[in-house]
N, C-alpha and C positions, 0 to 999 in steps of 0.2 A: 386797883385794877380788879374788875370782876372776873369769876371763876371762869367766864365764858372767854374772854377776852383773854385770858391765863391760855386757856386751853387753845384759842386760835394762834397764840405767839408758839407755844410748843409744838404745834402744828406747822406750824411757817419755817420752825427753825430745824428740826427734822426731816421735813422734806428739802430743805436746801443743805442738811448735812448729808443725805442720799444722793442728791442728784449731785455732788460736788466729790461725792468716790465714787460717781459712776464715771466719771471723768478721767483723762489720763493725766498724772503732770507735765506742766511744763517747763520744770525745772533743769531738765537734759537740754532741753534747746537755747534755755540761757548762756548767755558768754561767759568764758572760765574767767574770775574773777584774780587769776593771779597763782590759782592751786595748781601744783605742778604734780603730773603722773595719776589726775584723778580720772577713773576708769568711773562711768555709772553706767549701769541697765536700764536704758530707758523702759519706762511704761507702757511706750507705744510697738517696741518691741518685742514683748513679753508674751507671753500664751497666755490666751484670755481664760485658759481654764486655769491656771497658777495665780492663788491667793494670795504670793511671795516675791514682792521684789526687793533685790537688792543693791547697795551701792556699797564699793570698796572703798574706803580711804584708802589713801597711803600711809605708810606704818614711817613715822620720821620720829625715830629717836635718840636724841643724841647720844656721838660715844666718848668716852670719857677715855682720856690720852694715858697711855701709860706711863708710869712714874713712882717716886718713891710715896706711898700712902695711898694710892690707888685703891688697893683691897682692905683698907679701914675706912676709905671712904664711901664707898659703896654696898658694904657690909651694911655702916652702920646709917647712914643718912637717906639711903634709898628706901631704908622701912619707912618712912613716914613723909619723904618730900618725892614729888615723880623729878626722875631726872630731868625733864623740861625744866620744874621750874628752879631746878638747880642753876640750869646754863641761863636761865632769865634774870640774873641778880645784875647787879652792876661789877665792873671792874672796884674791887676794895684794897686797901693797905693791909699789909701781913697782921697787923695791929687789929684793925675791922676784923677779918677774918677769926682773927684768935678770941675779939667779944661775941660776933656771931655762934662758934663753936662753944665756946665757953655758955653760952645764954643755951644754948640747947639741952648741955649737959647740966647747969647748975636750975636752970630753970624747969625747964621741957622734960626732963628725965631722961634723958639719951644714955642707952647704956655705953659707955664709953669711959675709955679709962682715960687717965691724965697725959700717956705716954700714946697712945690713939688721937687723943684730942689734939697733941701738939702735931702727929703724922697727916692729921687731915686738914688743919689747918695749915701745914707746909702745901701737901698735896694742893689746896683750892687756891691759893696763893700762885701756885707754879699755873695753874690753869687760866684764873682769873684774876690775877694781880697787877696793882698798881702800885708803884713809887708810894714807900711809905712816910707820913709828916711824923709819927713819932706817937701819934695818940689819936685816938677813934674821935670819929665824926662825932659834935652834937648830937643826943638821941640814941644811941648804941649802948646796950649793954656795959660796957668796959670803961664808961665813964667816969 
């Protein structure tokens, strides 16, 4: 590509990123896709002299049920996993659980003690447990 040709694509592409934020979006007028409690500002809204728009989420975080190991588990697994993707794992065996826990700590370095380890492993079991076979799935830790 010559320099001149360089210079009229930069040209073309500049002027269509100007003229494409002199524009409102239209993303307020699209249909809610499923999100529940989403508040936005539209653009077309706004004061033309405010350089600032903004959109709310909603703040949806799960909470975590009270119980015995509760405050070992959130202590110590909320420093490194968000609780979302805590409550995103599957339904596991007390078994799963305890190689999970056990892989964080022998592996991952999780500061947790052995007497912790066993509490949160109770805890994640009483929240998200299932019927245990007696030994971890294929692929787990605890094999």
């Amino acid at each position: 590509m010559t320099p001149k040709t360089k210079s009229v694509v930069l040209a073309l592409g500049l002027a269509a990123l100007v003229v494409g934020c002199g524009h409102p979006s239209h993303i307020a007028k699209e249909a809610d896709h499923g999100a529940v409690d989403l508040r936005m500002e539209s653009m077309l809204n706004s004061k033309p002299d405010n350089p600032i728009h903004t959109i709310v989420m909603p703040h949806d975080e799960p909470e975590f049920p009270p119980g015995p190991g509760r405050d070992e588990f959130v202590t110590a697994c909320v420093v490194c996993h968000s609780p979302r993707y805590i409550t995103m794992q599957p339904q596991f065996s007390r078994t799963t659980w305890q190689s999970e826990v056990k892989k964080m700590k022998d592996t991952y370095g999780a500061h947790i003690s052995d007497e912790q380890a066993l509490k949160i492993t109770d805890y994640l079991f009483s929240i998200n447990g299932k019927a245990d076979t007696g030994k971890a799935p294929k692929g787990t830790y605890g094999e």
